[in-house]
C-alpha positions as CSV (number, residue, x, y, z in Angstrom):
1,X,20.8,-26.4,1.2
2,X,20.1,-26.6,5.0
3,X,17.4,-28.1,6.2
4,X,16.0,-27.9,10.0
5,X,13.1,-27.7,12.2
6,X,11.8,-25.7,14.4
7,X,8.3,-24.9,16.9
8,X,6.5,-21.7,16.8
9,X,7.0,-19.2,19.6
10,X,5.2,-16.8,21.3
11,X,3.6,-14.4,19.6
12,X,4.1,-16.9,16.4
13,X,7.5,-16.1,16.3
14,X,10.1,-18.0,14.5
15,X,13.6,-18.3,15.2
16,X,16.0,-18.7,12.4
17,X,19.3,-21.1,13.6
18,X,22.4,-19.2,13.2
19,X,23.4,-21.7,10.9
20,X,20.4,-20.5,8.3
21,X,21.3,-16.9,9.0
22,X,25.1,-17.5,8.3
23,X,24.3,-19.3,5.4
24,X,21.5,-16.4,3.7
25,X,23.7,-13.4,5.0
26,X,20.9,-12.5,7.4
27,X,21.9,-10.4,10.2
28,X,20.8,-9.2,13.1
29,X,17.8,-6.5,12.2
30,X,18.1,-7.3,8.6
31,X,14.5,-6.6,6.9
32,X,12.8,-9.5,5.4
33,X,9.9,-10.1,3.3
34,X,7.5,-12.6,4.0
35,X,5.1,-14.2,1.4
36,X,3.5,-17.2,1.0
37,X,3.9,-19.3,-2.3
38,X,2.6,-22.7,-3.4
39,X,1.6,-23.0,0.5
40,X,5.2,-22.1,1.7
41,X,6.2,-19.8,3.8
42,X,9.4,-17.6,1.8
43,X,11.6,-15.5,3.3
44,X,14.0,-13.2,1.3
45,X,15.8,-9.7,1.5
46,X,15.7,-6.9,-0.5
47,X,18.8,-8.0,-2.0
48,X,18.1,-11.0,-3.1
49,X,14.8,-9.8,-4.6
50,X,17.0,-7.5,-6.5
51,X,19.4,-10.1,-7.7
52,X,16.7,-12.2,-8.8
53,X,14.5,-9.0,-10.7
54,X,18.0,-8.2,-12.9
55,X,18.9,-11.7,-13.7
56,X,15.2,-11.9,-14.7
57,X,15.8,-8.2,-16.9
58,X,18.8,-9.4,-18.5
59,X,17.0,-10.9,-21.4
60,X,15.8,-7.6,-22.3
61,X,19.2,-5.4,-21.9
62,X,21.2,-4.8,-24.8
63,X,25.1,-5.2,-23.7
64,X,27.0,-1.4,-24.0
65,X,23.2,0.2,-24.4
66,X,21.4,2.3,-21.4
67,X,17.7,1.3,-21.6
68,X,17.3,5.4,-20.8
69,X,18.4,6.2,-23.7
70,X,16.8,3.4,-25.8
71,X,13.1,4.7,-24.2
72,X,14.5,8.3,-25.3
73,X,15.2,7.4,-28.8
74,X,11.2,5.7,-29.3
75,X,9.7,8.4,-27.3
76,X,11.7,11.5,-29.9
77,X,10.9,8.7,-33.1
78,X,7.1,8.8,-32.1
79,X,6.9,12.3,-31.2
80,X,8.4,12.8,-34.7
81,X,5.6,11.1,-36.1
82,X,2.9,13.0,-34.6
């Protein structure tokens, strides 16, 4: 983990050291979200995002299965019951 500091620009821009970019894959007119959490300022990518959505799904994905055809098989099973 790098750690740096930096001042606040004009127009309360930031500059990320080349060093950071390097380091997060960030590229030259990369999109990046901004939020703020526990009174932090976070930046990520969409792909990290991503990452961090299917590691969170994983608990919930049945190795060999398609969660499509899972959803399918309630959805025929209910409408079988109506």
């Amino acid at each position: 983990m790098q750690q740096t500091q930096t001042r606040i620009g004009e127009k309360g821009r930031i500059v990320i050291p080349a060093s950071i970019r390097e380091e997060l894959g960030l590229k030259i007119g990369d999109e990046v979200e901004l939020r703020v959490e526990e009174n932090e300022l976070r930046v990520s990518t969409f792909d990290t995002r991503l990452a961090r959505t299917r590691e969170r799904l994983k608990k919930f994905v049945t190795p060999g299965k398609l969660m499509s055809d899972e959803l399918i098989a309630e959805r025929r099973a209910e409408a079988s019951r109506e």
